[in-house]
C-alpha positions as CSV (number, residue, x, y, z in Angstrom):
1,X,0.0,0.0,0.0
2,X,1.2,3.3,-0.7
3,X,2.6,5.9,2.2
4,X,0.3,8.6,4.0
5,X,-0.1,10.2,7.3
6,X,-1.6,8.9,10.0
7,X,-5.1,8.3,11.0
8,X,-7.5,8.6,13.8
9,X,-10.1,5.7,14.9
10,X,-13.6,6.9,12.9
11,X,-12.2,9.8,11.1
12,X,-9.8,8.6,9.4
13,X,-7.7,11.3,7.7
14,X,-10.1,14.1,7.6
15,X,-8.6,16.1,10.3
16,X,-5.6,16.3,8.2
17,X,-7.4,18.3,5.2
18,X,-9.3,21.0,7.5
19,X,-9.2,24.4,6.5
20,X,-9.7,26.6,3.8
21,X,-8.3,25.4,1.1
22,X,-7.8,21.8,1.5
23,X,-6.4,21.3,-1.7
24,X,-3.4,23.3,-0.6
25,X,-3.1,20.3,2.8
26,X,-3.2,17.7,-0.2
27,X,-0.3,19.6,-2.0
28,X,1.7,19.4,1.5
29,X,1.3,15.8,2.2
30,X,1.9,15.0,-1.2
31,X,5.2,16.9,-1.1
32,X,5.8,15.0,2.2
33,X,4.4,11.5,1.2
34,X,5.0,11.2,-2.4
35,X,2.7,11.8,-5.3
36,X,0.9,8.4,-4.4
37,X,-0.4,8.3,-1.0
38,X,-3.5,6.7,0.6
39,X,-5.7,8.3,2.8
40,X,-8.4,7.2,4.8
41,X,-11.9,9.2,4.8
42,X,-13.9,8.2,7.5
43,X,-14.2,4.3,6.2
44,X,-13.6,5.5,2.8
45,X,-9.9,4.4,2.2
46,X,-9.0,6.3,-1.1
47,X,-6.1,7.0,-3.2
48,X,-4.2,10.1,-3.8
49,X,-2.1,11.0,-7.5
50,X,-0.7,14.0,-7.8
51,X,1.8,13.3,-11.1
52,X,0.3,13.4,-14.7
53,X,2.4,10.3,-15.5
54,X,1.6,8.3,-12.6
55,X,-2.4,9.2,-13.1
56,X,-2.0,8.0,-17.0
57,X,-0.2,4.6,-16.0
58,X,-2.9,3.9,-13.2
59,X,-5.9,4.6,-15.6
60,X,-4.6,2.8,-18.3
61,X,-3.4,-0.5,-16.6
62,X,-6.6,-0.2,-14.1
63,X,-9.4,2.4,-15.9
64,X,-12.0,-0.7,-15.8
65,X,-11.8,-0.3,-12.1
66,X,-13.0,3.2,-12.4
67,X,-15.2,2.6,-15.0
68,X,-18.4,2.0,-12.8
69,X,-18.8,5.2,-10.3
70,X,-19.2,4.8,-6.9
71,X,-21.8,6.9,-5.1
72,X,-20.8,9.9,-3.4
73,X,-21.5,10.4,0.1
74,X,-22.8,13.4,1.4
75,X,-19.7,14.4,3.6
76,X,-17.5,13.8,0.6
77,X,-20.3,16.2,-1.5
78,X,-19.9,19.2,1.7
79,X,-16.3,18.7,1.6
80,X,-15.6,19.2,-2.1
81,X,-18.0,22.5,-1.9
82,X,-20.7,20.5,-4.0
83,X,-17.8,18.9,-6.4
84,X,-16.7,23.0,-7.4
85,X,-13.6,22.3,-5.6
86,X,-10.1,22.8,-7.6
87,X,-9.6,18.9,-7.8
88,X,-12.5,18.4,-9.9
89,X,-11.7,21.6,-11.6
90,X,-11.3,20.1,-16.0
């Protein structure tokens, strides 16, 4: 499994994005952990890619894994400022 920071029981990793501008928390643990890193939302674990190349090589060797969506939960929906937030930014 890849690197990240560490977790509390129930939350997860959340307490490590508060803030602002949690995209700028993902920037720092991704200069700290690498630019694959798992994190763990609540019981959501997910993964984190912050390099072009290493995005490309994931999608293309596992894109039918991401093929079906998952449903978003509402925390992940408040979080992500109703999915305007910079990440999901084309």
């Amino acid at each position: 499994m890849p690197p990240g920071p560490w977790r509390l029981p129930l939350i997860g990793n959340m307490h490590h994005l508060v803030g602002a501008l949690p995209h700028h928390r993902l920037r720092d643990l991704a200069n700290k952990y690498g630019p694959l890193m798992q994190l763990q939302l609540g019981e959501v674990p997910i993964f984190v890619i912050s390099s072009a190349e290493i995005a490309e090589e994931v999608l293309k060797t596992h894109g039918i894994i991401f093929a079906s969506s998952m449903p978003f939960l509402v925390s992940t929906k408040v979080k992500f400022y109703d999915f305007k937030d910079i990440a999901f930014a084309p």
